[in-house]
C-alpha positions in Angstrom: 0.0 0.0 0.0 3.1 2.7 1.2 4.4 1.8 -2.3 1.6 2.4 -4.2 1.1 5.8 -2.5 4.7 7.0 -3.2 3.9 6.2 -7.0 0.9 7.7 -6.7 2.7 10.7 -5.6 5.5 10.9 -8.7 2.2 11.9 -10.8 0.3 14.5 -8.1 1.1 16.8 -5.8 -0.4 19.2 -3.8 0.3 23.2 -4.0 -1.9 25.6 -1.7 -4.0 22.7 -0.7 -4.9 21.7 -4.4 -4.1 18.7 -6.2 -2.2 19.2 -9.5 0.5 16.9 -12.0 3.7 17.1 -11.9 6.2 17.9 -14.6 7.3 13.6 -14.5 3.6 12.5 -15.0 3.3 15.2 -17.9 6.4 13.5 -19.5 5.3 9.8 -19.2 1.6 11.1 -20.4 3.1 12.8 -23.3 5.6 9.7 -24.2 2.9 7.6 -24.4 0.7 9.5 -26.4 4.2 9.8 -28.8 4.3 6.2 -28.9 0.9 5.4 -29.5 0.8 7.8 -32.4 3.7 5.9 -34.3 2.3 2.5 -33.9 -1.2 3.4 -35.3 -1.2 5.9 -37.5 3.2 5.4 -39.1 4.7 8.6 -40.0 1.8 11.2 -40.9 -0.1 9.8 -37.0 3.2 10.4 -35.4 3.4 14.1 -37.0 -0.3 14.4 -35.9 0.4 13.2 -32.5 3.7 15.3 -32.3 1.7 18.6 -33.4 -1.6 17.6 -30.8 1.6 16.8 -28.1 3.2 20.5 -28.9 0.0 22.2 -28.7 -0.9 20.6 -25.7 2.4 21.4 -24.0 2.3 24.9 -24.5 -1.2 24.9 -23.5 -0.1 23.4 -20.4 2.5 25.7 -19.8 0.6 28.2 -20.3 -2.2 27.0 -18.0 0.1 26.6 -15.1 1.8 29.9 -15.3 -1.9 31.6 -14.9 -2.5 29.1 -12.4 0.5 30.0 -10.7 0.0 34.0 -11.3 -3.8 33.7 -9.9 -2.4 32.0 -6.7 0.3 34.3 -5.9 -2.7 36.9 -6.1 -5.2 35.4 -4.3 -3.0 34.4 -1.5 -1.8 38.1 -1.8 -5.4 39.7 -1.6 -6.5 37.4 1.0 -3.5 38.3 2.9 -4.3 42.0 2.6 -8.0 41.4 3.5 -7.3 39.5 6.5 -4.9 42.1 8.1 -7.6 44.7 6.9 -10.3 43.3 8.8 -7.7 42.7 11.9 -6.6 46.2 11.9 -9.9 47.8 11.1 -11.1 46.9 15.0 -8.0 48.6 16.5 -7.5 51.5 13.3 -10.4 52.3 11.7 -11.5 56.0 12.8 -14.6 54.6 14.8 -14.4 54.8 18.7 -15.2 51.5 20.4 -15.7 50.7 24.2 -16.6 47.2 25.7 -17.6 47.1 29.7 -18.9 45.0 32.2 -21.9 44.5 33.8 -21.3 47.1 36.8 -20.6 49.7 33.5 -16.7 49.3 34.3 -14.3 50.1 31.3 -12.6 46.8 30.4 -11.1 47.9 26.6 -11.1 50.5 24.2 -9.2 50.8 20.9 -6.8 52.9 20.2 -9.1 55.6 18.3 -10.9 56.4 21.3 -7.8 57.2 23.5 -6.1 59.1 20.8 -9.5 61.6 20.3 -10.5 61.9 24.4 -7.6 62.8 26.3 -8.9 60.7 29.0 -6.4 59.3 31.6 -7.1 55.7 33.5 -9.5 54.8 31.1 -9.2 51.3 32.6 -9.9 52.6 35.9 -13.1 54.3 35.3 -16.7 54.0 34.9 -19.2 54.8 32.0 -20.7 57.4 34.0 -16.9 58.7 34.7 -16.6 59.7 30.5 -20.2 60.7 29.7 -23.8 60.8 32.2 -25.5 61.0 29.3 -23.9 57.7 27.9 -24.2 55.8 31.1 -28.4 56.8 31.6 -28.7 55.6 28.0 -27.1 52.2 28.6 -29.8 52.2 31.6 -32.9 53.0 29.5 -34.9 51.0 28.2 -34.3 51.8 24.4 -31.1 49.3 23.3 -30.0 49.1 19.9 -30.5 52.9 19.3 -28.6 55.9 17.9 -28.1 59.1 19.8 -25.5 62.0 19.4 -24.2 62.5 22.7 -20.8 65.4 23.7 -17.8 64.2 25.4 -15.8 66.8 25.8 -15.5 68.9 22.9 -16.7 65.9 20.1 -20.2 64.8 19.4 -20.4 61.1 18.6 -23.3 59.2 16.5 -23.6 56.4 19.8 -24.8 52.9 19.0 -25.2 50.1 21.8 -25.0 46.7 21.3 -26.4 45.0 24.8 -26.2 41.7 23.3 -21.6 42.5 22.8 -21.7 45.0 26.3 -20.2 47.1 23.1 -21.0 50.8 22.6 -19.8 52.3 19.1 -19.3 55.7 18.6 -19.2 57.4 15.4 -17.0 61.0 15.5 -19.5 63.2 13.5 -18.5 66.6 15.1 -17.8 68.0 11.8 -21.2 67.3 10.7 -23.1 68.6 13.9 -21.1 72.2 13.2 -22.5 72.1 9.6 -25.6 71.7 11.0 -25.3 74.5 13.3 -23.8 76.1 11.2 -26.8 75.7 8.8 -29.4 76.4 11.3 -27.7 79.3 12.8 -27.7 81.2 9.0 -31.1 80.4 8.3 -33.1 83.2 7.0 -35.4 85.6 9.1 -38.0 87.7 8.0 -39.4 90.2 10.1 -42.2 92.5 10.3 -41.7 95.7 12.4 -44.7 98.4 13.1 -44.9 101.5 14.9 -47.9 101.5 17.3 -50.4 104.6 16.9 -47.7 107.0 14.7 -50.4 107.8 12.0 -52.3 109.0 14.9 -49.7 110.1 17.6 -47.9 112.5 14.4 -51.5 113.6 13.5 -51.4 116.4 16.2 -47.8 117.2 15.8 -45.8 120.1 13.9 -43.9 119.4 10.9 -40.7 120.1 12.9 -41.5 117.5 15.8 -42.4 114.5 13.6 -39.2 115.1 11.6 -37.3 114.3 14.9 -39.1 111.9 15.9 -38.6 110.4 12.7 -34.8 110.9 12.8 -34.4 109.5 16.0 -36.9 106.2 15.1 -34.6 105.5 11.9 -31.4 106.0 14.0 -31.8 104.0 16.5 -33.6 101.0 14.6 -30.8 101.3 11.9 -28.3 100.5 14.6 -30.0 98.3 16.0 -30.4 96.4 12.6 -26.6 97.4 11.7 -25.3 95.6 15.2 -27.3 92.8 14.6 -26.2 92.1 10.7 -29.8 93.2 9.8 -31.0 94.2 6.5 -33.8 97.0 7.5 -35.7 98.5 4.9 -38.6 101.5 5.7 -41.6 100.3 3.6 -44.0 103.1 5.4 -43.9 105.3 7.6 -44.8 102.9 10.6 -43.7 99.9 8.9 -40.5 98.2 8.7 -39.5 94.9 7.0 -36.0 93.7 8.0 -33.9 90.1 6.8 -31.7 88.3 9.5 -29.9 85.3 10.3 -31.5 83.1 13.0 -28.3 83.2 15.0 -28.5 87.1 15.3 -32.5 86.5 16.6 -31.2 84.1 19.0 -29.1 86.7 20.2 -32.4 89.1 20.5 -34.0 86.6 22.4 -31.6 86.2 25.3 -31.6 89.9 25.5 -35.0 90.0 25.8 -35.9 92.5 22.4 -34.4 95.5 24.6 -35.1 98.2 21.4 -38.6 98.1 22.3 -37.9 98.7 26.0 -35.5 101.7 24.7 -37.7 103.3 22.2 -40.5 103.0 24.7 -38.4 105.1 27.5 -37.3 107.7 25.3 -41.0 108.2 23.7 -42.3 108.1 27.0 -40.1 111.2 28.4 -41.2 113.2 25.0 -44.6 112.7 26.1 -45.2 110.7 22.7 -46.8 107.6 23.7 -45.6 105.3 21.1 -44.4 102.2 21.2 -42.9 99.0 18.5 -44.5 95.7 17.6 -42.4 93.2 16.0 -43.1 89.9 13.8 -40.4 87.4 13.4 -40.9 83.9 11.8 -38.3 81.4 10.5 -38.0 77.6 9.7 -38.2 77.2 6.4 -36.5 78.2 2.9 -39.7 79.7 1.6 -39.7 83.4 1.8 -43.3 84.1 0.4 -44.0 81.9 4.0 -41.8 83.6 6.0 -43.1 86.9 4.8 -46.5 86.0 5.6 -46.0 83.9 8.5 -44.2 87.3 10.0 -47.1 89.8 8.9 -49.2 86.8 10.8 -46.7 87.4 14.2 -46.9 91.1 14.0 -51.0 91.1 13.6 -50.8 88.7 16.8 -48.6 91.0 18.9 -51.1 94.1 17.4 -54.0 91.9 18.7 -52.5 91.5 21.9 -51.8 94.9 22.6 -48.8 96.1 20.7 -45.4 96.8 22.6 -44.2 93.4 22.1 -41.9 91.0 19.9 -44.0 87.8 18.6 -41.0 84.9 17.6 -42.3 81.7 15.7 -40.6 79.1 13.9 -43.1 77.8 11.3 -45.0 74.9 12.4 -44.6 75.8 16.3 -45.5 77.3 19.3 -45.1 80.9 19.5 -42.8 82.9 21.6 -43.3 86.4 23.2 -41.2 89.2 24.4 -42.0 92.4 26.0 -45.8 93.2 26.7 -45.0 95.1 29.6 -47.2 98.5 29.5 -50.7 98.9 29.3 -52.0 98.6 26.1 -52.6 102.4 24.6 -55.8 103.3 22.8 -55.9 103.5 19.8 -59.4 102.7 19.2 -61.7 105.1 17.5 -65.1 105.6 17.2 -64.4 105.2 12.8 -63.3 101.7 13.6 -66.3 101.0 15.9 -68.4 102.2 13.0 -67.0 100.2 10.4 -67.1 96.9 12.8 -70.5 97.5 13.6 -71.7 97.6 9.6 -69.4 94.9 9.0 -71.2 92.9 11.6 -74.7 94.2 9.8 -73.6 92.8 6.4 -72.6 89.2 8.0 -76.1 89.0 9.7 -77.9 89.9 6.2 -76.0 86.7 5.1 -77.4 84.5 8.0 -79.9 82.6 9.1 -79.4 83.2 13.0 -76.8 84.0 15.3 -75.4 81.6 18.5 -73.6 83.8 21.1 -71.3 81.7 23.3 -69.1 83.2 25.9 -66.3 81.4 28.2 -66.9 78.6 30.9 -68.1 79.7 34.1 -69.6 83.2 33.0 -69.4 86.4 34.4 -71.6 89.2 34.5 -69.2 90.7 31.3 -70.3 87.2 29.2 -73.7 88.2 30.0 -73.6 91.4 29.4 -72.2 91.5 25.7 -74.2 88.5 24.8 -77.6 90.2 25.7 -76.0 93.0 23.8 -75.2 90.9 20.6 -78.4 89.8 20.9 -79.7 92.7 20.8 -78.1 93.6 17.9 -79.0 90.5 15.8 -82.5 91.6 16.4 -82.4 95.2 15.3 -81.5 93.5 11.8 -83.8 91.1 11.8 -81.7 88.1 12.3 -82.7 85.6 15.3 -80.2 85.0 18.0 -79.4 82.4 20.8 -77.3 82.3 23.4 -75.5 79.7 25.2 -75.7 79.6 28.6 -75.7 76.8 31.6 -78.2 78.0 34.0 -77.8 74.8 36.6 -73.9 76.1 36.5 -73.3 79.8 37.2 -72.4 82.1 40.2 -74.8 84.1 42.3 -74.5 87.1 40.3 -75.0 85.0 37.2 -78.3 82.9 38.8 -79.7 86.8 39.7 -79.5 88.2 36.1 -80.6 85.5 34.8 -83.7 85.5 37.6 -84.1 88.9 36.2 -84.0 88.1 32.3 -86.1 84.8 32.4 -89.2 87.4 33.6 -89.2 88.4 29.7 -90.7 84.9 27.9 -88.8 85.9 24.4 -85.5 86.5 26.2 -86.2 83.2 28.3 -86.5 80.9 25.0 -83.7 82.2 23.7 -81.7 81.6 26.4 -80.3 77.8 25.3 -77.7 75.2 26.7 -74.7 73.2 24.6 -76.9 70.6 23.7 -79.6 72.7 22.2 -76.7 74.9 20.5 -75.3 71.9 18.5 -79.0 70.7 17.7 -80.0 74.4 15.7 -76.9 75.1 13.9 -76.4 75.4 10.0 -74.0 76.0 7.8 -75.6 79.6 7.5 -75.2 80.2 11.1 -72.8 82.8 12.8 -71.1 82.0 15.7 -70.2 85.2 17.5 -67.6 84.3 20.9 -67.5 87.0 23.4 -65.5 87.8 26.1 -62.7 85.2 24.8 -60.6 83.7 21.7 -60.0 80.4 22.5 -62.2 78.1 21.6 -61.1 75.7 24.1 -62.6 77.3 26.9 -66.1 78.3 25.0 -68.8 76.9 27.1 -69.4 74.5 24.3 -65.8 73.9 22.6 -68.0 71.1 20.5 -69.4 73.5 18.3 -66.7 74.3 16.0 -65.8 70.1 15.8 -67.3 71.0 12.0 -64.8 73.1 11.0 -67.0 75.2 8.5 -68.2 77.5 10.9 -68.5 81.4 10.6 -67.2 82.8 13.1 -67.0 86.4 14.8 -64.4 87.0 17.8 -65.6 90.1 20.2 -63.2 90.4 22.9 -61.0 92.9 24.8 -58.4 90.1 26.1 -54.7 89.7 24.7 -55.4 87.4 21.8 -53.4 84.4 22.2 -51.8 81.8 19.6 -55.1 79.7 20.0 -57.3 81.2 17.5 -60.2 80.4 15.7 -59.2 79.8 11.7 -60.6 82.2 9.3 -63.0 84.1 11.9 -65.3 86.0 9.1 -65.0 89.4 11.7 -62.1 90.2 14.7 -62.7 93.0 17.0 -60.4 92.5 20.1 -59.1 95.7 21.8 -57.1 94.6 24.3 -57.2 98.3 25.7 -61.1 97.9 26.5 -62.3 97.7 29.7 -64.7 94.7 28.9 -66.1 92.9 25.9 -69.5 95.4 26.9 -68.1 98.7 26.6 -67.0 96.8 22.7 -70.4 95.8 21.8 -72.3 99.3 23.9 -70.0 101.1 20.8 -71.5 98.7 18.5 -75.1 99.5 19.2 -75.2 102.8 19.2 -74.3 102.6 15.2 -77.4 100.3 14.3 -80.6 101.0 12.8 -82.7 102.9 15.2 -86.2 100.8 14.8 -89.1 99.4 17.6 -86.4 96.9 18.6 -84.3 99.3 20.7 -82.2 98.1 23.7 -84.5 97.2 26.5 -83.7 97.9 30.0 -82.7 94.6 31.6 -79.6 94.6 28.7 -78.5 98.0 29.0 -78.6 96.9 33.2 -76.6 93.4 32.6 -73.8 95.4 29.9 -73.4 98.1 32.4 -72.5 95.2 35.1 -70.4 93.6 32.7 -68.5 97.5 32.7 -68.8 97.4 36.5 -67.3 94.0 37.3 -64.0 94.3 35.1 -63.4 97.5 35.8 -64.0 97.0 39.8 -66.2 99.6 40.2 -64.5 102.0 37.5 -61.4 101.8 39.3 -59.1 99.8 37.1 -58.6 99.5 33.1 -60.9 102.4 32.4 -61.1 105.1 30.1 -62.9 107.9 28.7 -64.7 105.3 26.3 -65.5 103.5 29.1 -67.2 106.2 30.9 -68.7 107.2 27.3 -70.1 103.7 27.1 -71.6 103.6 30.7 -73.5 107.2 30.1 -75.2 105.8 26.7 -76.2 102.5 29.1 -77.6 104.7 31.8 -79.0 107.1 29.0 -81.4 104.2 27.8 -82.3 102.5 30.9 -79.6 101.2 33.0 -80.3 100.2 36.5 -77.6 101.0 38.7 -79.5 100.4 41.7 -80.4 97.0 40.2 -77.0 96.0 40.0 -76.1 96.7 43.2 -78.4 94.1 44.1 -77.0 91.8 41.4 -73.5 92.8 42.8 -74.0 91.5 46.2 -71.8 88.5 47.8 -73.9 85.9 49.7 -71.9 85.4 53.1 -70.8 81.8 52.3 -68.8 83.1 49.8 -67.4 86.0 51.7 -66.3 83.4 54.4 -64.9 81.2 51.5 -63.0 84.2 50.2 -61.5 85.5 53.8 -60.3 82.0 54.3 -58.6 81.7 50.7 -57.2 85.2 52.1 -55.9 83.7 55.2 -53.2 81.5 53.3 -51.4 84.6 52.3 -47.5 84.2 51.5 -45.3 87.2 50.2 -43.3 86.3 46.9 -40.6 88.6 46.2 -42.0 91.0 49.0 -44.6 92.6 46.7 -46.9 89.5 45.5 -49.4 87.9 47.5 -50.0 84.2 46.6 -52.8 82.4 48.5 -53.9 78.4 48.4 -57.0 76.5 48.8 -57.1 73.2 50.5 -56.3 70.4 47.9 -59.9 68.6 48.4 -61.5 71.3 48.7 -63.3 72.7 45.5 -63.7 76.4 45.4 -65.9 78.3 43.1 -63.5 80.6 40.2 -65.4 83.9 41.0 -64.9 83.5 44.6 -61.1 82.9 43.9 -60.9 85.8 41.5 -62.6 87.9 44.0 -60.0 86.9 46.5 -57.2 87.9 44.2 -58.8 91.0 43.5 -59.3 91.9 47.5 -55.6 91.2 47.6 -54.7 94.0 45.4 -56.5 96.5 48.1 -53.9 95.2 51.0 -50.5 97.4 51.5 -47.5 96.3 49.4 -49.6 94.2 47.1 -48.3 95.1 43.4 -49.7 91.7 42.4 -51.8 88.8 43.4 -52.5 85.3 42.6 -55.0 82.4 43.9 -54.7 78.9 43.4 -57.4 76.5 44.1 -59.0 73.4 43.1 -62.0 73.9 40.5 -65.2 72.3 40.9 -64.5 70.7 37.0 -61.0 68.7 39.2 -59.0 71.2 37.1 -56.3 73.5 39.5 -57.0 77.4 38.8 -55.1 80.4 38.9 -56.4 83.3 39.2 -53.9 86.7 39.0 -54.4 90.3 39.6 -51.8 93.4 39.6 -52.3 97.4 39.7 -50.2 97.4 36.5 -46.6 97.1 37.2 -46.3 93.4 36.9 -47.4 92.1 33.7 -49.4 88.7 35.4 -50.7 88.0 31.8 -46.9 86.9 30.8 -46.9 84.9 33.9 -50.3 83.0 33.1 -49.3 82.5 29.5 -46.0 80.3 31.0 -48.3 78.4 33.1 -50.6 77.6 29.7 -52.9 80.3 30.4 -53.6 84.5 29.3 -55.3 87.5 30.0 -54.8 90.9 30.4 -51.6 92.7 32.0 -53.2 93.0 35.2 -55.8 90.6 35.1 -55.5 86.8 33.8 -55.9 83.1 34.9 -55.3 79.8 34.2 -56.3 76.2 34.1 -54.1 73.2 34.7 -54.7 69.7 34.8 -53.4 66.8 36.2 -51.8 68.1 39.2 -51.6 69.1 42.7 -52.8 72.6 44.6 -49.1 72.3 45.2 -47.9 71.2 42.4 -49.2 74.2 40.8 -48.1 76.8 43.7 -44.7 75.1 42.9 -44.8 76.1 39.1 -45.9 79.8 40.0 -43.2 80.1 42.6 -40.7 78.9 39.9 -42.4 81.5 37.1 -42.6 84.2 39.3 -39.0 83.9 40.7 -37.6 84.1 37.3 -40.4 86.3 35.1 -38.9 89.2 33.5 -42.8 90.3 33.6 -42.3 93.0 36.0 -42.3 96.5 34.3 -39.0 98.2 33.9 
């Protein structure tokens, strides 16, 4: 057997694990093909044979010199693969870290040491290099991709839990281009100059020329520090170009051009003041333009003196909003709202007045007036009211206005709202702009609706889409002084104001204005002598007015809690299961603002709806509408509230402390 192996082996052997002939066994196979030849075929066979042995020689040869050539380069290529794929774990720029169990450091490659000056890596824990990397290994999302900072890189991290591995991808240059990108984004923004047109109306030729000098001066610097392009488009409108970087910068500062044109306008005794419109987020500038005009017309809606920022597609952001509100309103607008309003009746087949949830004697008021209005043209009206659910004030009007059976049936609840309404109907919202808190928010589910917005609140970035007619003052003293304007500019027929509505919009003035004390001015008192002039019954609403003693007891003992915030705020708290009704804790904030060293007030209760409430007052210098509107609420400047749910009495204190303690809201 050994000897037939070793012959066996004269003809094969074996190169690279492959079994091939050798050059002895091509000789004896070629010797006897030679051989063969001759003896069968004589001369012309053994030329044959000679030629097929030649050919197949150099076939051969040539056959085993590619064979040989392909080896060497395989064996050459797998070489180089091999030592690739070794070195690629410890060279290739990727940063790689295995650890234990208790998140100890066991290896690292060599990448990751030579990018994080980091000394003892083998001593330390996850948590040592990066918190950030260590809570992620803890979470409960494996096998995901986050960009975390260690030191001064930003790495692309990737966790294998299965390998204890954690990969990390260097991608710090690509994170700067991304800044980079977002921080040079274009700006567009939208800058007005509240009441000029009518502040210059009065003025000599000589004093609006300075005024005008100095406006340009200063807003030109302002634009020039900033890497602004600001262009005058009228002569209380400016449009300027930025980078989002340079608005960021605006932001921190808080907008202070508005606060410095204010102070110097204010010492010329020329009440005027700047809104501004910013918007950015995409590469449109048709929507940036328009989304900008859309942040200035919110910041004029709100009041004006204030910078409205929004990146397109989110939540707004607000700046300044400080001051009072100035008026600006005149009795030409008031005429042209009230024929506007005409002109949408004529195209309707009734009218559904809803105010806010929980009314007060101002929801009342301007609804009866609305009413009222409808009427004179004809149109019929309903309004939307919860009789089973209103204060004592509330439960007395309505005592009063059920006495009158056409007033009574159209009186209706939610359910009877949603039942009657068409796609001709118009929705008219007083006393609010939200539709959230309407006391039916169901109503506009449809989204076709035709809607009016009366109110003299701050509009907020909740707003009803495509409202047919907007008349918000924020300046107003209530939504009832608005619509008292808007009556005395209808037709003059048999269905004049009656007495019981010009008694419920003159308590509606009453009640915001505590008394005439707060928020008023000449229109107000304007408004109030047409109300008395046909009918109003002042000694009826001091009957109206009155507290029932539960609820003065309830609103001494809210008063009781009192704590000092910043030694000039008074915060008070109900009892967590205790429900309190909102007008007993608004008229606890309010009696607040009568105590020594109050600038500002706030309440916090439970709601009988399981809802915590807020409710803030100030005499002006705080701006407690700011405040609200960080807690998810709004208002005025010295009168707001809001609603919050799912959380504790202190819970919510907690957030207001928090607010309060670092609001820029108070007047500088």
């Amino acid at each position: 057997m050994k000897k037939l192996k070793d012959n066996l082996q004269f003809f094969f052997k074996r190169v690279d694990g492959s079994t091939q002939l050798t050059a002895g066994a091509i000789v004896i196979i070629l010797l006897s093909l030679l051989i063969t030849g001759i003896i069968h075929g004589g001369i012309i066979g053994a030329v044959q044979t000679l030629l097929v042995v030649v050919i197949s020689i150099l076939f051969i040869h040539i056959f085993l010199l590619l064979g040989e050539k392909a080896g060497r380069y395989t064996n050459d290529l797998q070489y180089r693969i091999d030592r690739s794929v070794d070195n690629s774990f410890i060279e290739y720029p990727l940063a790689i870290l295995i650890y234990d169990e208790e998140q100890r450091i066991q290896w690292v490659n060599p990448y990751f040491i030579d990018n994080n000056e980091i000394s003892g890596i083998y001593t330390k824990n996850i948590s040592d290099i990066s918190k950030e990397l260590s809570e992620l290994i803890d979470s409960d999302e494996k096998d995901i991709s986050k960009t975390i900072s260690i030191n001064d890189k930003k790495y692309l991290v990737q966790i294998k839990e299965q390998f204890n591995a954690i990969y990390m991808f260097d991608v710090t240059h690509y994170v700067e281009m991304e800044q980079e990108y977002e921080e040079n984004r274009s700006v567009i923004g939208q800058i007005y100059l509240d009441n000029f047109v009518e502040i210059t109306q009065s003025m000599s030729d000589r004093d609006i020329s300075n005024l005008n000098n100095y406006l340009t001066n200063e807003l030109s610097n302002w634009a020039l520090e900033n890497q602004m392009y600001l262009k005058r488009i009228d002569d209380d409108h400016f449009i300027t170009f930025a980078y989002t970087s340079k608005l960021f910068e605006q932001e921190k500062e808080g907008f202070k051009i508005i606060d410095r044109i204010r102070e110097y306008t204010y010492h010329q005794n020329v009440p005027l003041t700047l809104s501004m419109g910013f918007a950015y987020g995409v590469d449109d500038l048709n929507t940036l333009n328009d989304e900008a005009q859309k942040n200035l017309n919110l910041s004029l809606g709100r009041g004006g003196d204030q910078v409205i920022v929004k990146e397109v597609g989110q939540k707004a952001r607000f700046y300044g909003g400080n001051t009072n509100p100035m008026e600006k309103r005149t009795r030409v607008r008031a005429r042209m709202i009230s024929e506007a309003l005409q002109e949408l009746l004529k195209d309707s087949d009734q009218v559904i007045v809803m105010g806010h949830s929980h009314p007060d004697m101002d929801v009342l008021g301007s609804s009866l007036g609305v009413r009222r209005i409808s009427l004179m043209n004809n149109t019929p009206c309903k309004i939307v009211i919860d009789q089973n659910d209103v204060h004592t004030d509330i439960a007395r009007m309505l005592d009063e206005t059920n006495k009158d059976p056409d007033l009574k049936n159209d009186l209706i609840n939610s359910a009877e709202s949603e039942g009657i309404i068409t796609n001709k109907t118009l929705i008219v919202m007083v006393d609010h702009s939200k539709q959230s808190i309407s006391i039916n928010p169901g109503i506009f589910k449809r989204g076709n609706e035709k809607v009016v917005v009366i109110d003299h609140h701050r509009r907020g970035e909740e707003f009803p889409e495509n409202p047919m007619l907007i008349y918000i003052e924020p300046y107003a003293s209530s939504t009832s002084e608005l619509v008292t304007e808007m009556l005395e500019y209808q037709p003059k027929n048999k269905k004049a104001i009656q007495k019981i509505e010009a008694t419920a919009m003159l308590a509606g003035i009453a009640v915001d204005t505590k008394s005439f004390s707060l928020r008023t001015g000449t229109r107000t008192f304007d408004a109030a002598s047409y109300l008395r002039s046909v009918g109003a019954d002042e000694a009826m609403i001091q009957n109206l007015l009155k507290e029932n003693i539960e609820s003065f007891i309830q609103r001494n003992h809210l008063i009781e809690s009192i704590v000092m915030v910043d030694n000039n705020m008074a915060v008070c708290v109900g009892e967590e299961d205790h429900a309190y009704d909102p007008v007993i804790v608004a008229q606890a904030a309010d009696t607040l603002l009568s105590l020594n060293n109050v600038e500002a007030s706030f309440v916090i209760s439970r709601r009988p709806d399981g809802r915590v409430g807020i409710s803030a007052r100030s005499l002006g210098n705080i701006n407690v509408q700011l405040i609200m509107e960080k807690l998810g609420g709004g208002g005025h400047l010295s009168d707001a509230a809001t609603q919050m749910d799912d959380i504790s009495v202190e819970e919510a204190r907690q957030k207001l402390i928090d607010v309060i303690t670092n609001s820029d809201s108070k007047d500088k």
